[in-house]
C-alpha positions as CSV (number, residue, x, y, z in Angstrom):
1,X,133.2,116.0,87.6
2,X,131.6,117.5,84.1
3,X,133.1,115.5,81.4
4,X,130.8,116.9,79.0
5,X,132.0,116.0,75.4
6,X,135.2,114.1,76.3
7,X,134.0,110.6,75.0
8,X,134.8,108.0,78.2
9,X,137.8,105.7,77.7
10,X,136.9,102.0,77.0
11,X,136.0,100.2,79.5
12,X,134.1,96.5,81.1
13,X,131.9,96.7,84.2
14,X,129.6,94.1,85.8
15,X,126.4,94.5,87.5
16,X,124.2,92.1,89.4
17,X,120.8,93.9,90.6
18,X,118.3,92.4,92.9
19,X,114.8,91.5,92.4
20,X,112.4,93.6,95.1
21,X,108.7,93.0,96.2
22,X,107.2,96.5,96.9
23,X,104.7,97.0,99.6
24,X,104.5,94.6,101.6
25,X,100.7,95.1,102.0
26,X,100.1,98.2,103.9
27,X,103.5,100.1,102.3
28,X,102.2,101.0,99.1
29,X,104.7,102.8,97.0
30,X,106.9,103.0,99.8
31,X,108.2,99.8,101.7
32,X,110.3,97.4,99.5
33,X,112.2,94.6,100.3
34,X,114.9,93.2,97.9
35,X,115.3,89.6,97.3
36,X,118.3,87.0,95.9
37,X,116.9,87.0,92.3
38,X,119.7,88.9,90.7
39,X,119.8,89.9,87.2
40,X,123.7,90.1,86.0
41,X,124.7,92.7,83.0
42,X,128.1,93.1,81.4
43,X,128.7,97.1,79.6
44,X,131.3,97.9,77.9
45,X,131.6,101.0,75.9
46,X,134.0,102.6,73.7
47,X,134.4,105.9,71.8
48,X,131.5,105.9,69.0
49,X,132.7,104.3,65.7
50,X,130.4,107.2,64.3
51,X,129.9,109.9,66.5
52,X,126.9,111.4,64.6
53,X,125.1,107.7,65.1
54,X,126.5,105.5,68.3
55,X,125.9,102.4,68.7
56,X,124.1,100.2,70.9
57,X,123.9,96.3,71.0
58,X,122.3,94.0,73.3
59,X,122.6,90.6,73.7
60,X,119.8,88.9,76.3
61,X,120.2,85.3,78.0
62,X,117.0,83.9,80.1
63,X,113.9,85.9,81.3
64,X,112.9,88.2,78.0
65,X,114.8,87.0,75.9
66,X,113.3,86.7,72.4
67,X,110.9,89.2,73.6
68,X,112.7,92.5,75.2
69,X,114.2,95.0,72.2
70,X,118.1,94.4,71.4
71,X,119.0,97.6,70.6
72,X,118.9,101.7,72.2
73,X,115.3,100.8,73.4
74,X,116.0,98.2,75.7
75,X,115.5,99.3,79.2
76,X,119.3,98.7,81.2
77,X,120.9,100.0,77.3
78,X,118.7,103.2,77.8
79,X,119.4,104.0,81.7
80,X,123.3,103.6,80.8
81,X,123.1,106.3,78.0
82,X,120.7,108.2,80.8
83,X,123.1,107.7,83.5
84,X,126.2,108.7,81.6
85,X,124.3,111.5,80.7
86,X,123.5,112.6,83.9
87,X,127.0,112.1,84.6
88,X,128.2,114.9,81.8
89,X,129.9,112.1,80.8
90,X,129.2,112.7,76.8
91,X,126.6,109.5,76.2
92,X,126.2,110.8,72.6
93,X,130.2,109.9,72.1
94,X,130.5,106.2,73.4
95,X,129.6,102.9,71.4
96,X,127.7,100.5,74.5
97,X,127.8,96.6,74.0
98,X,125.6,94.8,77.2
99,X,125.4,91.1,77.4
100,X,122.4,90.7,79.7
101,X,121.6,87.9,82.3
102,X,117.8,88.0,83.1
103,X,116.8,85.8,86.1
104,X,114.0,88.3,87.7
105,X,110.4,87.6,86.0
106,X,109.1,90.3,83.7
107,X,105.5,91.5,84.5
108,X,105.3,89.5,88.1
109,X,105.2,92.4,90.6
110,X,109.1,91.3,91.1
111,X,110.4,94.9,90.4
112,X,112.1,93.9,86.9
113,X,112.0,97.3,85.3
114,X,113.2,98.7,88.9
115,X,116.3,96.2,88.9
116,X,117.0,97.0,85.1
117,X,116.8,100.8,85.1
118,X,119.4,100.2,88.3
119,X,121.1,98.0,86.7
120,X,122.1,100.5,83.8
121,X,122.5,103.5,86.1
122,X,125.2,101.3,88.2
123,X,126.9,100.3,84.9
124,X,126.8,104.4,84.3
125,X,128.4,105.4,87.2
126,X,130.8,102.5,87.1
127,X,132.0,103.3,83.3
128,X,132.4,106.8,84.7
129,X,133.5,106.5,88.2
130,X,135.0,102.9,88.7
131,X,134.3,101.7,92.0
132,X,134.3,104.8,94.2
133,X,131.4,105.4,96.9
134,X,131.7,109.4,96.2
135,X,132.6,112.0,93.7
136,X,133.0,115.5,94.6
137,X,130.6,115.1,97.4
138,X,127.8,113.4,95.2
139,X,126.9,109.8,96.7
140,X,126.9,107.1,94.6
141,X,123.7,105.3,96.5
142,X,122.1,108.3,96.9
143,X,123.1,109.0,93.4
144,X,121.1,105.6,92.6
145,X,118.2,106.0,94.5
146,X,117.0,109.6,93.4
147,X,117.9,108.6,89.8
148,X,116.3,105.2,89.6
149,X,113.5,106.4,91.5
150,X,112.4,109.5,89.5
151,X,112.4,107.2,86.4
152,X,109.9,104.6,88.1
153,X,107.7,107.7,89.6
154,X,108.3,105.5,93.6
155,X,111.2,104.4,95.2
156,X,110.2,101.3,96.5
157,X,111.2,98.5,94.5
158,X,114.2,101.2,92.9
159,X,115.3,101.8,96.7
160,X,115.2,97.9,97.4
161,X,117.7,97.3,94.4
162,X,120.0,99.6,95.0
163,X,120.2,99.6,98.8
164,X,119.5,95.7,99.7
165,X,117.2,94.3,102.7
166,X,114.2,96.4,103.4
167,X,113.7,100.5,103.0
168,X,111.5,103.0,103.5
169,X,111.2,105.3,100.3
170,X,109.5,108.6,100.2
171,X,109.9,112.0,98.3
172,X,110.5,115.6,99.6
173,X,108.7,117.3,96.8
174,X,111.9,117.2,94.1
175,X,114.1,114.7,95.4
176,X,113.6,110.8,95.9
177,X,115.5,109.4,99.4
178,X,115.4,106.2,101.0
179,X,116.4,105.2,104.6
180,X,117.4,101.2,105.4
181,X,114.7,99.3,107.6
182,X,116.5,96.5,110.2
183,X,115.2,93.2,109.4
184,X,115.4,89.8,111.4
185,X,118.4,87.7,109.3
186,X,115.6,84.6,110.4
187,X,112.6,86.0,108.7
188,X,111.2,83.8,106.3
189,X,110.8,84.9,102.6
190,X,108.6,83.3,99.7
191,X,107.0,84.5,96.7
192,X,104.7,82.6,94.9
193,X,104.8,83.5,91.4
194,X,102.2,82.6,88.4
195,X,102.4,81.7,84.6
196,X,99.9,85.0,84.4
197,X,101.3,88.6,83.5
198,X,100.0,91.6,84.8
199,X,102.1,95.1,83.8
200,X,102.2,97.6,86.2
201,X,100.8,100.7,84.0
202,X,97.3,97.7,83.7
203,X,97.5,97.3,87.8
204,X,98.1,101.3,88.5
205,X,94.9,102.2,86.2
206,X,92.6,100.1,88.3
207,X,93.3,102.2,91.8
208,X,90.8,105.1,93.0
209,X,91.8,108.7,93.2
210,X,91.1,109.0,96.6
211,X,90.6,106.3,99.4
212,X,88.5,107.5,102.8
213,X,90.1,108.7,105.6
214,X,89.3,105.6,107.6
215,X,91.2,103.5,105.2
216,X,94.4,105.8,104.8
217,X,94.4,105.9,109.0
218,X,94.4,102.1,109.4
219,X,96.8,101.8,106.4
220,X,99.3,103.8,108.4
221,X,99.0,102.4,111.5
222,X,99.7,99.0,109.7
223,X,102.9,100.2,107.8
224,X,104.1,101.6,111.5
225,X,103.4,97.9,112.7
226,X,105.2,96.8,109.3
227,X,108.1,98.3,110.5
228,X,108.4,96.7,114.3
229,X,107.4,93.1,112.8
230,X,110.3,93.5,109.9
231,X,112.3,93.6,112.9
232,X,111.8,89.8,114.3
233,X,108.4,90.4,115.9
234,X,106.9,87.5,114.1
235,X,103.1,87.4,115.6
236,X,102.7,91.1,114.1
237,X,103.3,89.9,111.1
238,X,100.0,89.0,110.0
239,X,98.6,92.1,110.9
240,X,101.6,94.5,109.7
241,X,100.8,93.1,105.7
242,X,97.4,94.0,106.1
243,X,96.1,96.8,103.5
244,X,93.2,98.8,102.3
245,X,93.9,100.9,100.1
246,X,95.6,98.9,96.7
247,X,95.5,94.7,96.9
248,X,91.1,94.6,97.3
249,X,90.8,97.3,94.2
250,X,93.5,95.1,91.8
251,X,91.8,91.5,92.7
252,X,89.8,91.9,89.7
253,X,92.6,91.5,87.1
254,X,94.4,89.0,88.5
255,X,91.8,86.7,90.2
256,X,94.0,83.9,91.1
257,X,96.3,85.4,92.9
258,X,93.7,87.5,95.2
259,X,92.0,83.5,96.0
260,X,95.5,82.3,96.8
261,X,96.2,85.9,98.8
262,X,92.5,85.3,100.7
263,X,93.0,81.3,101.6
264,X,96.8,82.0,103.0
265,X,95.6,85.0,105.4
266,X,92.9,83.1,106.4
267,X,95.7,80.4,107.2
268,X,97.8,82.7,109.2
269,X,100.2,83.1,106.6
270,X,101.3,87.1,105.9
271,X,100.5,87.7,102.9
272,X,100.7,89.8,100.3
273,X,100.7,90.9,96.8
274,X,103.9,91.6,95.4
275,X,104.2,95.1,93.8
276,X,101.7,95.3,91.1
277,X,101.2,91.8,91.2
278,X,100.4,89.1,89.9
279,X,103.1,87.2,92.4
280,X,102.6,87.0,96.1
281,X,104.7,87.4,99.4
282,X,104.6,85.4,102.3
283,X,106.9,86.4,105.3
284,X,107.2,84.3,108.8
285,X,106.1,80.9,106.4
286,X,107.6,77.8,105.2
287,X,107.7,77.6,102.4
288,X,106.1,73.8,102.0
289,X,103.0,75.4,103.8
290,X,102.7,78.3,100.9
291,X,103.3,75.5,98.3
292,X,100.4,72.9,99.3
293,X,97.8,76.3,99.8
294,X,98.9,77.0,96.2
295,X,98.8,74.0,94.3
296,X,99.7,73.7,90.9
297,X,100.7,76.8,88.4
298,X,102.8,78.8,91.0
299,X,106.5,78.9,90.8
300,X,106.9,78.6,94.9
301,X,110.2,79.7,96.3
302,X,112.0,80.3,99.4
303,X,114.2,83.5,99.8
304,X,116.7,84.9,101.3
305,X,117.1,88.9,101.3
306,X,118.8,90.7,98.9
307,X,122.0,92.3,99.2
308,X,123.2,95.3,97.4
309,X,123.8,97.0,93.9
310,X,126.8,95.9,93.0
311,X,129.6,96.8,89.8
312,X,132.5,95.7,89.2
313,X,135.3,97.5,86.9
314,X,136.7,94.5,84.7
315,X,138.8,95.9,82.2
């Protein structure tokens, strides 16, 4: 498999990556749940023109664009060279050209930067591997979800991408896993995303060091009771997104969503803040009912779940 400093033939591949909310209340860092926002990037690389200097050129269509760098630096460009490094698959040797089709919000708590370092990790693995599952016993979703997961420091919304529906993402010390969750194919999925930013690094810096004991116990009972509702009980639902220990300490930097998060639970509808915020998720609602509580300046928006990684060898 070690194609160390044998520059990779040319080659097209196609990604599309879903868009994740991390969480789900009680789950912090990690439950995730993908969704059908799916960002679509085409690679193609060739050997470097000059191996001493390769180069790397982005073009960007929708969400970021104007804003996100066009060149090494941008996220999916860097995670390709990462992946095919990873790979021994000489990263240093190959031009990249990435034509990049944003749909997933930047800075919502939609798992952007998850779906984007997938999305170049995928296009890795694809410029290397083509379309095969496995290589000399190495998985390539397990492949994906210890990679992708590393680099975001969770595996929640990274897991979600990569692996579709709903997971369960944890870490044995040097090595991030994820397992699938079932979900209901009825349950109801909207996010309720506003004009406001919030990064995640701003969001993280706002949590405690340590939470009491009390709140840690009730927070995993909830994420066992996340688990059974996810599966089509829908009166645990409520409950299940309940959560101590993250969404109470953030409502300061993003005020308008923790009204809206406060007014829908007290409506019956489970709530919850999406990732790092500032968008929310609703599960079990309608989404006319999330709508009218919001009002105006929310992008409101039934899902369905996300499916899959996927990458496709075009040329």
């Amino acid at each position: 498999m070690n194609q160390a400093h044998q520059p990779l033939a040319p080659r097209t591949v196609e990604v599309s990556v879903a868009a994740s909310s991390a969480n789900l209340g009680p789950g912090f860092d990690a439950v995730g749940l993908a969704l059908d926002l799916r960002d679509e990037v085409t690679v193609s690389c060739r050997p470097a023109s000059d191996p001493g200097a390769p180069r790397t050129t982005v073009r960007v269509q929708g969400q970021g664009a104007g804003d996100v760098a066009l060149d090494e630096r941008h996220l999916v460009a860097r995670w390709v060279r990462g992946g095919l490094a990873g790979l021994g698959a000489g990263a240093d040797l190959v031009d990249l050209e990435l034509d990049c089709r944003n749909v997933v919000p930047h800075g919502r708590g939609l798992g952007s930067s998850a779906a984007a370092i997938v999305a170049g990790l995928a296009a890795a693995w694809a410029l290397v591997h083509g379309e095969l599952d496995e290589v000399d016993g190495l998985s390539r979703s397990q492949w994906l979800v210890a990679t992708s997961s590393a680099a975001e420091g969770h595996g929640d919304n990274a897991a979600a991408s990569v692996l579709g529906g709903a997971v369960l993402a944890w870490s044995d010390g040097s090595t991030y896993r994820a397992a699938p969750l079932d979900v209901t194919p009825d349950l109801a999925v909207v996010t309720c995303v506003p004009e406001e930013v919030l990064m995640t690094e701003v969001a993280r810096s706002l949590l405690p060091a340590t939470v009491p004991h009390s709140d840690a116990a009730f927070t995993g009972a909830r994420t066992g009771l996340l688990v059974q509702a996810l599966r089509g009980v829908p009166d645990l639902l409520l409950p299940a997104t309940e959560d101590r220990i993250h969404q109470q300490q953030r409502a300061g930097a993003m005020p308008r969503s923790h009204d809206l998060l406060v007014r829908l639970r007290a409506a019956g509808v489970a709530a919850a803040v999406s990732g790092a915020g500032p968008s929310l998720l609703c599960l079990g609602a309608e989404r006319d009912t999330v709508a009218a509580a919001a009002g105006e300046g929310w992008s409101v928006r039934a899902h369905q779940v996300g499916t899959p990684v996927c990458a496709t060898v075009l040329a």
